[in-house]
N, C-alpha and C positions, 0 to 999 in steps of 0.2 A: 235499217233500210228494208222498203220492202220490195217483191220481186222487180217490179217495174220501176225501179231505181232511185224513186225518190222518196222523200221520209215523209212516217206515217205520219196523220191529222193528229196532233195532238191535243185539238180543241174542242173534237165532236165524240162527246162522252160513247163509247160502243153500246153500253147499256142504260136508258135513261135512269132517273129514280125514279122508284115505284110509288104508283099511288095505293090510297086505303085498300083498296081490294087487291094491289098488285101483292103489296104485304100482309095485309091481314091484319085486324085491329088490334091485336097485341102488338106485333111487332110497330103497327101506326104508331099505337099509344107509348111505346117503349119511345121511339123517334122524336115524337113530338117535347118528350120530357127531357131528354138529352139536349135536344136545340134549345127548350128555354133555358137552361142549366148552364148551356153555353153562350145563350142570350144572339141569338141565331134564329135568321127562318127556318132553317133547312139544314142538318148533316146531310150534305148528299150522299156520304161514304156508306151512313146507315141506312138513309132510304134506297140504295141501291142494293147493299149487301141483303137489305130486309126482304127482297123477292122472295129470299133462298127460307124463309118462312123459318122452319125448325132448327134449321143448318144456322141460323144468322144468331138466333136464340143458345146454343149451342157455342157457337164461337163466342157469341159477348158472355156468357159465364165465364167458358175457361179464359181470355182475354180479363176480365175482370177480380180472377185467382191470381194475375201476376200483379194488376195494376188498376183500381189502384189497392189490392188487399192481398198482397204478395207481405214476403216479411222482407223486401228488400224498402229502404225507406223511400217516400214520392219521390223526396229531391235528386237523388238516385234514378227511379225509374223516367223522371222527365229529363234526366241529363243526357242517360242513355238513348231514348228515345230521339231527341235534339241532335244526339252524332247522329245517328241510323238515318235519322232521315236526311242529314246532312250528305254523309258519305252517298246516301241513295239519289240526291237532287229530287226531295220528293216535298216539293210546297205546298203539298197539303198536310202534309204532318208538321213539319215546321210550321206553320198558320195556328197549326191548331195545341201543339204541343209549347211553342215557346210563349201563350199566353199561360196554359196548364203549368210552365215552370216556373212563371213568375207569381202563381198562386202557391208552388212551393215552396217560394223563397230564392229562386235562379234569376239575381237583378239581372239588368243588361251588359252587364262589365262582365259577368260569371258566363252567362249565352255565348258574350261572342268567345270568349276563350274556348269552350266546349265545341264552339263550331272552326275555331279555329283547327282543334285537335287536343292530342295528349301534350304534344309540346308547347305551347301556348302557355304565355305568363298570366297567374293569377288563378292558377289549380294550384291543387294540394294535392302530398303523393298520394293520398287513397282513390281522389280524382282522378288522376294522369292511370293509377293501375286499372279501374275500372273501363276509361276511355281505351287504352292501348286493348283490352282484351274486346272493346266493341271492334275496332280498329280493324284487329286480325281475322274476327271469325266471319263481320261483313268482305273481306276482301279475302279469306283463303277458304272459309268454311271450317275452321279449327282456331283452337286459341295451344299457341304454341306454351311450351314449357316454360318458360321466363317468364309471359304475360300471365300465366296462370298461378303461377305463384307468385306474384305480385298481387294480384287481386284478390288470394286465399289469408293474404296477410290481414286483410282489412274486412272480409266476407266469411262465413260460415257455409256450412255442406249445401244448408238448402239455399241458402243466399246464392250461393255457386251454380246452383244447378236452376232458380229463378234466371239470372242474369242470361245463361244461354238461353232458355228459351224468351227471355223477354227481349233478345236480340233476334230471335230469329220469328219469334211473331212481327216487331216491325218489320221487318229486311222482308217478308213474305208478303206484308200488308201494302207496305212501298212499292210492290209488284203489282199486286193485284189493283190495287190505286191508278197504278204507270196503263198496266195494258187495258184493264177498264177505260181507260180515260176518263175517269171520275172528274168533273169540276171541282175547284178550288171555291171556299164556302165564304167567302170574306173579297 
């Protein structure tokens, strides 16, 4: 809510996307290769974020350390990805990520269980352990002792320590998304 009582616009992007001079022709030409890739006019998330010229360059490397050239596997990083922005209510990752799962192999029978949750039929435990540890650290900011080792059964150190931050880069990015008021690109 905002002060004067009623809820914000959540139609009118706060920062447009930037044009070629707003980003500057790397980041242009970075944008425009990602849309055809995605087979898209326009990422708006990238033509927005790309104002931020060095800073935007900056985040899509370390952003692209977890996913998609992390050692955790895609189908892994899209499943994740698919709670987060579930638990987030963030339709533009959703939009954009459960086409990205089902180029990993996440048919639509596997999506909706992941969106359903950890308990939902048609997961596997290494599934259910991985979802339950998104589950917790989106909703308390930690992954409790029992969700943690459930998900150590089936993940290694760096696996371990990809996963939280590839939870906490969406859960940051679903924000930035939300109060941007970024359009949805589909």
């Amino acid at each position: 809510m905002s002060n004067s009582g009623t809820l914000p616009d959540m139609t009118t992007p706060r920062i447009a996307p930037g044009t070629l001079r707003q980003q500057g022709p790397v980041n242009w030409g970075i944008n425009k290769i990602a849309a055809g890739v995605m087979r898209l006019p326009e990422l708006r998330l990238f033509t927005t974020l790309g104002r931020t010229k060095g800073l935007y360059r900056g985040w899509m490397f370390y952003s692209s350390k977890m996913m998609p050239f992390g050692s955790l596997a895609r189908a892994d990083c899209e499943m994740v990805i698919i709670r987060v922005a579930t638990l987030r209510n963030c339709q533009y990752e959703l939009d954009h990520h459960k086409r990205l799962g089902k180029r990993a192999g996440l048919d639509d029978a596997l999506q909706a269980a992941i969106i359903g949750g950890p308990d939902s039929d048609g997961l596997d435990d290494r599934q259910r352990a991985i979802l339950c540890a998104v589950d917790e650290l989106v909703a308390t900011k930690d992954i409790g002792d029992s969700a943690w080792a459930a998900a150590a059964e089936y993940l290694g150190e760096r696996q371990l320590i990809e996963l939280v931050l590839l939870i906490g880069q969406y859960d940051s990015l679903a924000t930035t998304i939300g109060t941007l008021r970024i359009e949805r690109d589909v």
